[in-house]
Backbone as JSON, one array per atom type, in Angstrom:
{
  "sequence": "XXXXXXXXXXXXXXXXXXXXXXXXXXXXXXXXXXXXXXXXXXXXXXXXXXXXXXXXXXXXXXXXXXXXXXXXXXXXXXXXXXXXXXXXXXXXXXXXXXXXXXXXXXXXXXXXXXXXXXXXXXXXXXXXXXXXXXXXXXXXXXXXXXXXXXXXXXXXXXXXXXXXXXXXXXXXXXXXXXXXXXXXXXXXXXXXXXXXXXXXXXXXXXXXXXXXXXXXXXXXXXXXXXXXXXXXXXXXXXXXXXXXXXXXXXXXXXX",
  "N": [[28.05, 58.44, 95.62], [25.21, 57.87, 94.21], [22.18, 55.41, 94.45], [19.78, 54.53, 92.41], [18.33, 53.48, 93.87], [17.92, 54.44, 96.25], [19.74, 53.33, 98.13], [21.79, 53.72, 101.41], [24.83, 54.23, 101.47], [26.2, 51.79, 103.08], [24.29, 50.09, 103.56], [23.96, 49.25, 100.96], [26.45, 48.11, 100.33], [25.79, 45.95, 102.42], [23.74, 44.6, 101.09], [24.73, 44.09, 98.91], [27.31, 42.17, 99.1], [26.12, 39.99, 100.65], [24.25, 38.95, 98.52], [26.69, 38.65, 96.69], [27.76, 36.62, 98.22], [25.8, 34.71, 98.06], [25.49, 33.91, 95.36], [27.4, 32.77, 94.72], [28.7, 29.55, 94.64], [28.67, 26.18, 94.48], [26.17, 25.69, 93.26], [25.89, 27.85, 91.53], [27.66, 26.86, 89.44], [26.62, 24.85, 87.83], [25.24, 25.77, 85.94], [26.96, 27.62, 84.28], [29.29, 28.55, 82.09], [32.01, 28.24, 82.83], [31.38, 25.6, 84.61], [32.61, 23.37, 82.57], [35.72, 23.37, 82.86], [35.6, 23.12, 85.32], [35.78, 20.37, 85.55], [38.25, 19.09, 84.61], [41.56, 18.45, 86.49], [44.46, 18.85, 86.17], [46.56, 21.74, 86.28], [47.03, 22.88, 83.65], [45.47, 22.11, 81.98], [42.82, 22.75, 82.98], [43.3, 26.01, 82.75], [43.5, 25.81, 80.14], [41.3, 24.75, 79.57], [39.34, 26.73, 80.46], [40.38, 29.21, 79.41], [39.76, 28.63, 76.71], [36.73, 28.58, 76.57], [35.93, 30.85, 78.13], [35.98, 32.43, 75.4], [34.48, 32.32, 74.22], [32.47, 32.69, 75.47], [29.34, 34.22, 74.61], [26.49, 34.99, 74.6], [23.77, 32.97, 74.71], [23.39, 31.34, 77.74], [22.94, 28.52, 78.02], [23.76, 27.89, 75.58], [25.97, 28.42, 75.33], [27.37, 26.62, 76.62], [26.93, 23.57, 75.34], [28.17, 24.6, 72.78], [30.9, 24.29, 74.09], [30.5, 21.98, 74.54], [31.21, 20.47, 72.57], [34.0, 21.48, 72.14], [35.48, 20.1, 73.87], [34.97, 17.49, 72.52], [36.82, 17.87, 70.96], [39.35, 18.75, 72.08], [39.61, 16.24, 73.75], [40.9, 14.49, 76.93], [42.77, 15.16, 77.67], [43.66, 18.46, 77.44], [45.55, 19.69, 77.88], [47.81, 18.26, 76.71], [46.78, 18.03, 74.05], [46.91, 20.45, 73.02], [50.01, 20.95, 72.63], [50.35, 18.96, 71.2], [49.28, 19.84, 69.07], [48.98, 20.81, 65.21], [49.18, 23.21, 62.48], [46.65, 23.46, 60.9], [44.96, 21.55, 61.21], [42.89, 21.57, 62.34], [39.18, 20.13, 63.73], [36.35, 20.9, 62.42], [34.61, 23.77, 63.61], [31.98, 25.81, 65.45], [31.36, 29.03, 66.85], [29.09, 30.69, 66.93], [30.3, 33.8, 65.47], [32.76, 32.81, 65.8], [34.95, 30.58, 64.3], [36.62, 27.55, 62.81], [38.81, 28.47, 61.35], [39.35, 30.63, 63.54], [39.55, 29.34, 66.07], [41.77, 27.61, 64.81], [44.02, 29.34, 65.27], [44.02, 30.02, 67.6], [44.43, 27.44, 68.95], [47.14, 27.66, 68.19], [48.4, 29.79, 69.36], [48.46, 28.96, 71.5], [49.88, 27.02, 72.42], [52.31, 28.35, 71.78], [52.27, 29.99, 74.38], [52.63, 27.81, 75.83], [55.1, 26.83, 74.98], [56.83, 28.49, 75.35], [56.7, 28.85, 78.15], [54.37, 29.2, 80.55], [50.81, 29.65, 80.46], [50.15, 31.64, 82.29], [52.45, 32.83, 82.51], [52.52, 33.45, 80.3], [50.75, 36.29, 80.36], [52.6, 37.99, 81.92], [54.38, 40.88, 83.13], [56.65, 43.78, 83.14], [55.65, 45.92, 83.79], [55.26, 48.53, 86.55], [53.67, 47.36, 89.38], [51.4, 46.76, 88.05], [48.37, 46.6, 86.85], [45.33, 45.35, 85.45], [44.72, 45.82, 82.38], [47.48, 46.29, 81.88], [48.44, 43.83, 81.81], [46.34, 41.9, 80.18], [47.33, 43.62, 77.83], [50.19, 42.62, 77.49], [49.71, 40.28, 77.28], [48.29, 40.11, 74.94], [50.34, 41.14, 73.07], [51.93, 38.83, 72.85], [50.4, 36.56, 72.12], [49.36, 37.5, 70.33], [50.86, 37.39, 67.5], [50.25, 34.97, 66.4], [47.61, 34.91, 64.86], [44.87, 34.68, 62.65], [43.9, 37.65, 60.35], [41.32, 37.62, 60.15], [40.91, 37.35, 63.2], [41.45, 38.89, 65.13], [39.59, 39.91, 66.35], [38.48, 38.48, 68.33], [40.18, 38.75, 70.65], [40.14, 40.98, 72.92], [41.08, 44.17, 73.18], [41.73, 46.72, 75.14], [43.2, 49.29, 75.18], [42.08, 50.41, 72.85], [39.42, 50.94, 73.91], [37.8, 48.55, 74.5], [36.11, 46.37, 76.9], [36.76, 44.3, 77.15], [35.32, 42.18, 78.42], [35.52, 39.2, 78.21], [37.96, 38.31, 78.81], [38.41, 39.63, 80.85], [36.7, 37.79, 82.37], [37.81, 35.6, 82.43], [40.82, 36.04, 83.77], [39.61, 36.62, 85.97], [38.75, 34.21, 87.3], [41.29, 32.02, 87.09], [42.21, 33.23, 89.23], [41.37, 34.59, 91.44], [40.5, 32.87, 94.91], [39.62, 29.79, 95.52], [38.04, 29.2, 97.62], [35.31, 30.0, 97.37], [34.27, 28.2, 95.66], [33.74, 28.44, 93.12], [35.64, 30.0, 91.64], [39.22, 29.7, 90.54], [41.76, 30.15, 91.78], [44.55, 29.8, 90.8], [46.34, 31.18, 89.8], [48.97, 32.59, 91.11], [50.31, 35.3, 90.24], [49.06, 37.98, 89.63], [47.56, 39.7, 91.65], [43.97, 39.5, 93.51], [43.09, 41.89, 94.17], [43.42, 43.57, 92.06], [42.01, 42.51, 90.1], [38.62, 43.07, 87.8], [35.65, 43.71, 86.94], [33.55, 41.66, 84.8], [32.4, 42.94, 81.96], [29.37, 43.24, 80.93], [26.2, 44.35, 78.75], [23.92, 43.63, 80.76], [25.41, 43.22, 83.13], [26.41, 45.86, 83.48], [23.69, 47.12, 82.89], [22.33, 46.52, 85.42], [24.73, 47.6, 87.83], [24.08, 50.56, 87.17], [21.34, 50.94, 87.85], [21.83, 50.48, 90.43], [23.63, 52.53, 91.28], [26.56, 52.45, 91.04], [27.62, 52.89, 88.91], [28.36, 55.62, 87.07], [28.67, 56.23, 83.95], [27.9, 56.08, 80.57], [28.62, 53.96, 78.28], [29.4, 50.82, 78.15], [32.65, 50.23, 78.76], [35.89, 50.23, 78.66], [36.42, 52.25, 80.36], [34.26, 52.48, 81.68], [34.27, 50.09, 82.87], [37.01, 51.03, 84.65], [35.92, 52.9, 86.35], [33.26, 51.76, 87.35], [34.98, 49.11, 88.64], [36.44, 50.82, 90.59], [34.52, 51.86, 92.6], [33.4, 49.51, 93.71], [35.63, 49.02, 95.29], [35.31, 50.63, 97.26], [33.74, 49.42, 98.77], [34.66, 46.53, 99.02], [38.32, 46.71, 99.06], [40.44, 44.5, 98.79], [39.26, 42.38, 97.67], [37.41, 42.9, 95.15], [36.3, 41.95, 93.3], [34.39, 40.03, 93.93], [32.2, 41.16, 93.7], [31.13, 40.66, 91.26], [29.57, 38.21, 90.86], [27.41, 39.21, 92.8], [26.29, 41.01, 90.77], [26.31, 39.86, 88.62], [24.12, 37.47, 88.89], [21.96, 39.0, 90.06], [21.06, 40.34, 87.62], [21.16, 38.67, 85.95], [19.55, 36.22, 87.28], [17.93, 36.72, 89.24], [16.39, 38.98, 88.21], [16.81, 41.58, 88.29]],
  "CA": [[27.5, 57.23, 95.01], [23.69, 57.71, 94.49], [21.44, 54.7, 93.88], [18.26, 54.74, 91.67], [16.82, 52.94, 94.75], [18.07, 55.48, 97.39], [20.68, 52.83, 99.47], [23.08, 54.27, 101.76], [26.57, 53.34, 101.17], [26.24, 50.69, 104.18], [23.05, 49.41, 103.39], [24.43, 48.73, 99.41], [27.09, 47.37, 100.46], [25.92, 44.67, 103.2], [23.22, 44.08, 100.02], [26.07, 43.33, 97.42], [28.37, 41.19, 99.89], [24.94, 39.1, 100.58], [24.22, 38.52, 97.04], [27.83, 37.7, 96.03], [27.3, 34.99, 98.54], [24.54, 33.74, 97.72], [25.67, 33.14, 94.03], [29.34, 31.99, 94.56], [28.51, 28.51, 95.14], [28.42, 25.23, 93.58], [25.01, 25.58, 92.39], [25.8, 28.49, 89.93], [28.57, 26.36, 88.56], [26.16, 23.96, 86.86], [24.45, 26.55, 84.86], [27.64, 28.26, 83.82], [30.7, 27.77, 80.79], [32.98, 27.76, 84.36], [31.79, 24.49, 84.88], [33.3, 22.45, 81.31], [36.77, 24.19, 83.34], [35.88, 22.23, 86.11], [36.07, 18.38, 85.25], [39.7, 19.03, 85.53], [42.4, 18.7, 87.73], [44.97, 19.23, 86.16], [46.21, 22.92, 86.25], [46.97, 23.14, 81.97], [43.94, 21.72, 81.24], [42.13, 23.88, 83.68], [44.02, 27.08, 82.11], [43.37, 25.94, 78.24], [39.68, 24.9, 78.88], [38.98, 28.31, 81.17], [40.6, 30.45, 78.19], [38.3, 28.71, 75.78], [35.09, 28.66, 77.34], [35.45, 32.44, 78.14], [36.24, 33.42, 74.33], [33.39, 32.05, 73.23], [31.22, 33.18, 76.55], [28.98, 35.38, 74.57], [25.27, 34.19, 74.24], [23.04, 32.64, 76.48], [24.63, 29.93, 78.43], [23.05, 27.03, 77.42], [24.05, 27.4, 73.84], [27.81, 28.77, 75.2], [28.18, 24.66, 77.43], [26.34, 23.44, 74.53], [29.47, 24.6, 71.95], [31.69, 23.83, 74.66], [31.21, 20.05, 74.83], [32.33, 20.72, 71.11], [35.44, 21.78, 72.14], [36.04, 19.14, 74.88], [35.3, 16.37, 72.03], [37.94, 17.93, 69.88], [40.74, 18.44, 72.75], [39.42, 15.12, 74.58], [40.64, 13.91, 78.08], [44.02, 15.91, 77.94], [44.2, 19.25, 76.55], [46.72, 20.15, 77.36], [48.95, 17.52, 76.01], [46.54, 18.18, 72.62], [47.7, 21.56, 72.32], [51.3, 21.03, 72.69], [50.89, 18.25, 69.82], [48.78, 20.88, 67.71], [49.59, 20.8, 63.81], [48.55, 23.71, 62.23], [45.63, 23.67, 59.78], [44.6, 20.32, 61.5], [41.77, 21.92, 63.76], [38.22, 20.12, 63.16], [35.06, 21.98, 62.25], [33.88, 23.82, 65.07], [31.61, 27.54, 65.03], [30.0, 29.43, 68.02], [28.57, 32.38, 66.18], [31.56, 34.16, 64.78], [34.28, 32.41, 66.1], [34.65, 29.26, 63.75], [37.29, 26.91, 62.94], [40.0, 29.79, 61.62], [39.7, 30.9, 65.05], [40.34, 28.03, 66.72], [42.86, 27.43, 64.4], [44.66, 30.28, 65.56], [43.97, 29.97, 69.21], [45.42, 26.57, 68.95], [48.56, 28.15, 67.35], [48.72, 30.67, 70.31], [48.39, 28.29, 73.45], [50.78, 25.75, 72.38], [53.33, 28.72, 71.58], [52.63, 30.49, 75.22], [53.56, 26.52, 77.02], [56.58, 26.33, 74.64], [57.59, 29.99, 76.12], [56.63, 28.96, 79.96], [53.19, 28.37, 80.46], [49.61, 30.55, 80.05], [49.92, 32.76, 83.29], [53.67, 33.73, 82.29], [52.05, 34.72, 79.06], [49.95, 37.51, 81.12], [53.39, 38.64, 82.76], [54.16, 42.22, 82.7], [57.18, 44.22, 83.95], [55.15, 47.08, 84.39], [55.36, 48.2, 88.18], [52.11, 47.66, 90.09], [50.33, 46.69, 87.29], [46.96, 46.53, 86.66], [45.23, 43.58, 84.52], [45.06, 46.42, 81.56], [48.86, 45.96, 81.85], [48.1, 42.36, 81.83], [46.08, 41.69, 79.07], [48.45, 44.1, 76.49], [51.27, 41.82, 77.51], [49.19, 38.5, 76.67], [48.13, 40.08, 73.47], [51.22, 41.04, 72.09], [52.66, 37.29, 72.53], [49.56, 35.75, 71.47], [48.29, 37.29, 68.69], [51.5, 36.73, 66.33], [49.68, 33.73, 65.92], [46.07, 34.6, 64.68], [44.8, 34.99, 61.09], [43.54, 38.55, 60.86], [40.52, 37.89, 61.31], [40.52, 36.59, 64.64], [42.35, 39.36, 65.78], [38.64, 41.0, 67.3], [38.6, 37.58, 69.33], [41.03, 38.84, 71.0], [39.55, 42.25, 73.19], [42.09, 45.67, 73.29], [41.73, 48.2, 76.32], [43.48, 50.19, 74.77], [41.08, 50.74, 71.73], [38.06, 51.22, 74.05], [36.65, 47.58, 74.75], [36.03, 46.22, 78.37], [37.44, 43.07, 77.18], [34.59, 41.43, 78.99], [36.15, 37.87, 78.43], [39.28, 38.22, 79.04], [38.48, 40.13, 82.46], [36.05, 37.18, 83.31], [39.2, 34.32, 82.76], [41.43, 35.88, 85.02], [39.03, 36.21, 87.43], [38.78, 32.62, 87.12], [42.39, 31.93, 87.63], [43.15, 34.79, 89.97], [39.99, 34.38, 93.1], [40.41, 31.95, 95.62], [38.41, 28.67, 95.09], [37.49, 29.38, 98.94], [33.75, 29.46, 97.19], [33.77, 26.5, 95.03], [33.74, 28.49, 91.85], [36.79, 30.45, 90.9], [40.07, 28.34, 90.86], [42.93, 30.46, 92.45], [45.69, 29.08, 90.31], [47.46, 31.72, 89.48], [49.58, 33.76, 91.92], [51.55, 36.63, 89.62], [48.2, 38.37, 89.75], [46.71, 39.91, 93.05], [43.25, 39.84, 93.35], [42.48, 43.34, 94.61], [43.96, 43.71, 90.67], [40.58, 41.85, 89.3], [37.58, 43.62, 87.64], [34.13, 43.13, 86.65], [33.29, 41.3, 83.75], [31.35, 44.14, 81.98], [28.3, 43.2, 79.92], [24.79, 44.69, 79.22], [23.34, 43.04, 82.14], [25.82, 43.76, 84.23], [25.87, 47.6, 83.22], [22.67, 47.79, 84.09], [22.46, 46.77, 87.22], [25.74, 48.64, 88.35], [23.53, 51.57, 87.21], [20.75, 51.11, 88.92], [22.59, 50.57, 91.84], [24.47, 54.12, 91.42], [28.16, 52.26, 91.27], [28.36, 53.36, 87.76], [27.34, 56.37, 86.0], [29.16, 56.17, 82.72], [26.61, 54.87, 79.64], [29.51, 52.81, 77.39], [30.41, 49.15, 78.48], [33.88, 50.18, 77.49], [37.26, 50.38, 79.64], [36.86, 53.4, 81.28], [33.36, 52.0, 82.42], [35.34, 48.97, 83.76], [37.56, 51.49, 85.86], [34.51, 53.54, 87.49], [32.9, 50.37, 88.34], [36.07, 48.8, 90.05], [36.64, 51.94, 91.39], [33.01, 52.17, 93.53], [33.56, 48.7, 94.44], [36.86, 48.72, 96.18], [35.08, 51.31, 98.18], [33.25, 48.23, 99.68], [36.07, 45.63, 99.87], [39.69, 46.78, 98.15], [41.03, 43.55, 98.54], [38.56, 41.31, 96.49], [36.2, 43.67, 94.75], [35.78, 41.05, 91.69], [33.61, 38.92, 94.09], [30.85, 41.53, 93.49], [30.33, 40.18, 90.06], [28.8, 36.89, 91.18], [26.39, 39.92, 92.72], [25.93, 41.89, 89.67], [25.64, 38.91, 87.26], [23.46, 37.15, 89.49], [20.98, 40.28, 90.09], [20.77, 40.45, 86.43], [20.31, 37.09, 84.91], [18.99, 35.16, 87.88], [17.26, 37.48, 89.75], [15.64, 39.65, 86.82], [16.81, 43.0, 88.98]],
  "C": [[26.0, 57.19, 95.28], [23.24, 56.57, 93.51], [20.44, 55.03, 93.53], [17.23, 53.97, 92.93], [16.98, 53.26, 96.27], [18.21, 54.06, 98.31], [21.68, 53.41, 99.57], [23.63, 53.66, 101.73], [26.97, 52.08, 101.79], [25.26, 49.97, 103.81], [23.13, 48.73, 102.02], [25.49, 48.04, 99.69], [27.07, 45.89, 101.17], [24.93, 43.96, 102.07], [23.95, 43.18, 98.96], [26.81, 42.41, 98.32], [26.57, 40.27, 100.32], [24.69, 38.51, 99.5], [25.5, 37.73, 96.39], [28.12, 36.24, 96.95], [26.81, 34.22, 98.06], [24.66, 33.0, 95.81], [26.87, 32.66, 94.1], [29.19, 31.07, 95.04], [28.59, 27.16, 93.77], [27.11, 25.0, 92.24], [25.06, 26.31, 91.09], [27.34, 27.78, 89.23], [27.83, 25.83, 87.69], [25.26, 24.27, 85.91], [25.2, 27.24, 83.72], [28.54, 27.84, 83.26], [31.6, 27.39, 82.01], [32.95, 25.98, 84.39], [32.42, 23.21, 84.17], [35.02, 22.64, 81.87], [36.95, 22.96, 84.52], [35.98, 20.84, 86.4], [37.25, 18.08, 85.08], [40.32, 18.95, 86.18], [43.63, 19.26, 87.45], [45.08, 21.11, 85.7], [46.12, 23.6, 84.54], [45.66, 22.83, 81.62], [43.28, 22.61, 81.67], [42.34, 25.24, 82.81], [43.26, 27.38, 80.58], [41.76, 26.14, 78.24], [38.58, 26.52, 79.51], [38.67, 29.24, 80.03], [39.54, 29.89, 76.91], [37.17, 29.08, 75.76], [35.01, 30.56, 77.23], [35.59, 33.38, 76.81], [35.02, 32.86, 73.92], [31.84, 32.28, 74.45], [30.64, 34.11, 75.68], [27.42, 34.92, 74.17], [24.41, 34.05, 75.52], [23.98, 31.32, 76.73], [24.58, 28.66, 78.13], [23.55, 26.73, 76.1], [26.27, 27.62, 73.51], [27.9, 27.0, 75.29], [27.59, 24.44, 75.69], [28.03, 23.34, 73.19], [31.15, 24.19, 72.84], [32.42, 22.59, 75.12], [31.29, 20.01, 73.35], [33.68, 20.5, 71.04], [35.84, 20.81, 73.02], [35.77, 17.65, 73.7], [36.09, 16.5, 71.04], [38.97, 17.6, 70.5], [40.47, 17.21, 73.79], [39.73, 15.57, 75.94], [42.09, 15.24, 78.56], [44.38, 17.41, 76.72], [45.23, 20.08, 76.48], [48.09, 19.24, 76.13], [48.11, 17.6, 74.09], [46.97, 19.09, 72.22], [49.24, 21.72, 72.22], [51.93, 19.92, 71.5], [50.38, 18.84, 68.32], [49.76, 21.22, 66.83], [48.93, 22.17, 63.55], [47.65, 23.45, 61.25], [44.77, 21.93, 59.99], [43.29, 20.41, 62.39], [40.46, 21.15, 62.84], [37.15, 21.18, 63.07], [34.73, 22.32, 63.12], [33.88, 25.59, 64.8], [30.66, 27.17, 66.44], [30.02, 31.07, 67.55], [29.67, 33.01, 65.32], [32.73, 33.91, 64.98], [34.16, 30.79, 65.61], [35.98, 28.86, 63.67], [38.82, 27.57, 62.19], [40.47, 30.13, 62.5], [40.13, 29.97, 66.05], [41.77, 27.31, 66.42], [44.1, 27.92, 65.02], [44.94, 30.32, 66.97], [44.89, 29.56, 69.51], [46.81, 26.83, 69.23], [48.83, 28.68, 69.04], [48.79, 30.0, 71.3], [49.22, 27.71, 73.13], [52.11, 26.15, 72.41], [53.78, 28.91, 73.44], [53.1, 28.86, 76.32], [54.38, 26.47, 76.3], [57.18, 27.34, 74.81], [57.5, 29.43, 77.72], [55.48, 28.29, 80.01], [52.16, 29.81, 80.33], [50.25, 31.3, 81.31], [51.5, 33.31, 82.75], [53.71, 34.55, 80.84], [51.71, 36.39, 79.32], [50.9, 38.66, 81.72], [53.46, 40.11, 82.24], [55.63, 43.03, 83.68], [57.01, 45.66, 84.28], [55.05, 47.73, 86.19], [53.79, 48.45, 88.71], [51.37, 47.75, 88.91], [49.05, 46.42, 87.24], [46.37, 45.38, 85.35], [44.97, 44.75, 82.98], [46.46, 46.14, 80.86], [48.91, 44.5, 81.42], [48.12, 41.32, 80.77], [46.72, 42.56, 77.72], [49.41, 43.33, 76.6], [50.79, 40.67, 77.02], [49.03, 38.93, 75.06], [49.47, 40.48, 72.21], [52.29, 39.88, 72.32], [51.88, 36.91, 72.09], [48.93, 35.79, 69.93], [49.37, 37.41, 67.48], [50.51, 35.34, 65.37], [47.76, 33.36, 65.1], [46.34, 35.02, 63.25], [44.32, 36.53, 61.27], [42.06, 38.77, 60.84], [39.95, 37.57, 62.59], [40.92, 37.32, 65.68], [40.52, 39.7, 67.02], [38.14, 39.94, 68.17], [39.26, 38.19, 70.63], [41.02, 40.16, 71.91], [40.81, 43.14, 73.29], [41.61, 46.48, 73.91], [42.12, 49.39, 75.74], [42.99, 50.99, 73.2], [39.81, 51.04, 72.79], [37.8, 49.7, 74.78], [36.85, 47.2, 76.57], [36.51, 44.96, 78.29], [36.73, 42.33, 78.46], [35.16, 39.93, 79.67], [37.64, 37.59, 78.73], [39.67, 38.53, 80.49], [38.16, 38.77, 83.17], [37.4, 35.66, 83.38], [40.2, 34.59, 83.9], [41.0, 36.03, 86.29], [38.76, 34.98, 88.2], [40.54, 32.2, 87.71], [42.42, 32.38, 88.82], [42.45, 34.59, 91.28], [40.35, 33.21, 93.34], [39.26, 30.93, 95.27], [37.71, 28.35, 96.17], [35.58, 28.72, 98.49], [33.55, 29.11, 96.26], [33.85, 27.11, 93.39], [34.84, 29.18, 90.94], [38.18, 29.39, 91.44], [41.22, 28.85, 91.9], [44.55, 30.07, 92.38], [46.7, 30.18, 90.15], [47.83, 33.03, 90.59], [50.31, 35.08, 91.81], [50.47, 37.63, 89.98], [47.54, 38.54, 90.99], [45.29, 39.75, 92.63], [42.48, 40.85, 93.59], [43.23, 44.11, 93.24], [42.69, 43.75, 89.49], [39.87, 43.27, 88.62], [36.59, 43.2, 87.54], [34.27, 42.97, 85.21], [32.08, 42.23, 82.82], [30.54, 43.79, 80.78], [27.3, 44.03, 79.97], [24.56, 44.54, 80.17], [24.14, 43.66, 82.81], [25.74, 45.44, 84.6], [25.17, 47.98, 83.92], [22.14, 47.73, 85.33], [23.61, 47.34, 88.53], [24.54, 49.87, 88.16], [22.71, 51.78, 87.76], [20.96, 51.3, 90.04], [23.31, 51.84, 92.29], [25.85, 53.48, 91.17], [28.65, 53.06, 89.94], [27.19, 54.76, 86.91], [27.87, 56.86, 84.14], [28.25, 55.33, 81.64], [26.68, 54.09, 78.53], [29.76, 52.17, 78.27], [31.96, 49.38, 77.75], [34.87, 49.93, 79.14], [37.17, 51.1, 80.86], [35.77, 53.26, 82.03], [33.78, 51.22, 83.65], [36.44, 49.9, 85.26], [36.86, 52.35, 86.93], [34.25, 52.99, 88.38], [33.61, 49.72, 89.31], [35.97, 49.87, 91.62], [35.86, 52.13, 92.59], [33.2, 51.11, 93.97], [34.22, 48.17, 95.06], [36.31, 49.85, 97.27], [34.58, 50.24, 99.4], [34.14, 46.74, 100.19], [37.34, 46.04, 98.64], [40.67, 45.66, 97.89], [40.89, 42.16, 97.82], [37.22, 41.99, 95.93], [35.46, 42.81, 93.5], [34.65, 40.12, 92.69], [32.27, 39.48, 93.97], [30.6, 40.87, 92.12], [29.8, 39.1, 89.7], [27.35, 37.91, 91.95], [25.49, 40.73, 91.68], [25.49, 40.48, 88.51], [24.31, 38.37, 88.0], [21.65, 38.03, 89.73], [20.13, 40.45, 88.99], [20.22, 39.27, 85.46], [19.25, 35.87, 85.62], [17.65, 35.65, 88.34], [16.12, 38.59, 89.22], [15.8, 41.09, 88.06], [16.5, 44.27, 87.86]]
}
């Protein structure tokens, strides 16, 4: 593992576990879609407004919250109990770049089916053994996306085509991490978190690369398993909390 800024393996690592401190806090909640998630208590609501927020995470942030108190004055005070009374073709107007009110439509459709199967995390289930969130997310998508129009399907990320399914990684990291530091919730238990990954964007990319963790030069899947990979070298049992270091580095920090 060589860095572009020549740290030994010890010296990168007490760096990155410093950093993911220093951003896993309350403060970067109130900059981030996370926090429209957190004016909840209950755990459905939590769940529905999580999985929204992160399909439409793709932008800068103020313009993600921004479309997000959109979506909180469509599903109001209780969304869950809105999606479980969801009509179809009843969704109001609502666009954040290419995901407009089709898509939502469709979403709708899909959350209201996976609580009249169980609830969202038993969507995710998998009787794969020792699965991996790859495993994870193919099991959510083939219950969920019966329900989309086709074009909403590329809402919807596939591992197994290539993508890093960015948003889909960064929700169950959300669920899945202890709320120990104030910003992930720790709701769901089917899911280990030494399971997690990194949410893999530009930004993040490149500061994995600089750093040496990654030397692969697609944001794709197999990026996603490199990256893990180098950072379970440093903790194997919560390696997702580096990506409060890596985002952080990148958007806050201008690394």
């Amino acid at each position: 593992m060589a860095s572009s800024f020549n740290l030994d393996p010890h010296t990168l690592k007490d760096f990155l576990n410093h950093k993911a401190q220093e951003f896993e806090n309350a403060t970067f909640i109130s900059a981030d879609p996370i926090s429209l998630a957190h004016r909840f208590e209950k755990k459905e609501d939590i769940e529905i407004i999580g999985f929204l927020m992160a399909t439409i995470a793709w932008g800068q942030r103020k313009s993600i919250i921004q479309s997000g108190e959109k979506l909180l004055s469509i599903l109001g005070n209780e969304p869950h109990l809105y999606v479980l009374e969801y009509q179809d073709g009843t969704c109001p107007n609502f666009t954040h770049r290419t995901f407009n009110q089709i898509d939502l439509n469709g979403f709708l459709l899909g959350l209201k089916a996976c609580y009249q199967e169980g609830n969202l995390e038993y969507a995710f289930r998998t009787n794969v053994p020792d699965a991996g969130i790859f495993e994870h997310i193919q099991a959510f998508r083939q219950r969920f996306i019966p329900y989309l129009e086709p074009r909403t399907l590329k809402h919807v990320a596939n591992p197994a085509q290539g993508s890093a399914a960015k948003r889909l990684v960064m929700f169950l990291r959300w669920m899945v991490r202890s709320k120990r530091g104030g910003v992930d919730f720790g709701l769901w238990k089917s899911i280990s978190p030494d399971k997690l990954m990194i949410p893999l964007d530009v930004h993040t990319g490149n500061v994995a690369r600089k750093l040496g963790l990654l030397q692969r030069k697609q944001n794709d899947w197999q990026a996603n398993e490199e990256l893990i990979a180098a950072l379970k070298e440093f903790d194997p049992l919560d390696p997702a909390k580096y990506d409060f270091a890596l985002f952080g580095l990148g958007a806050i920090d201008n690394f």
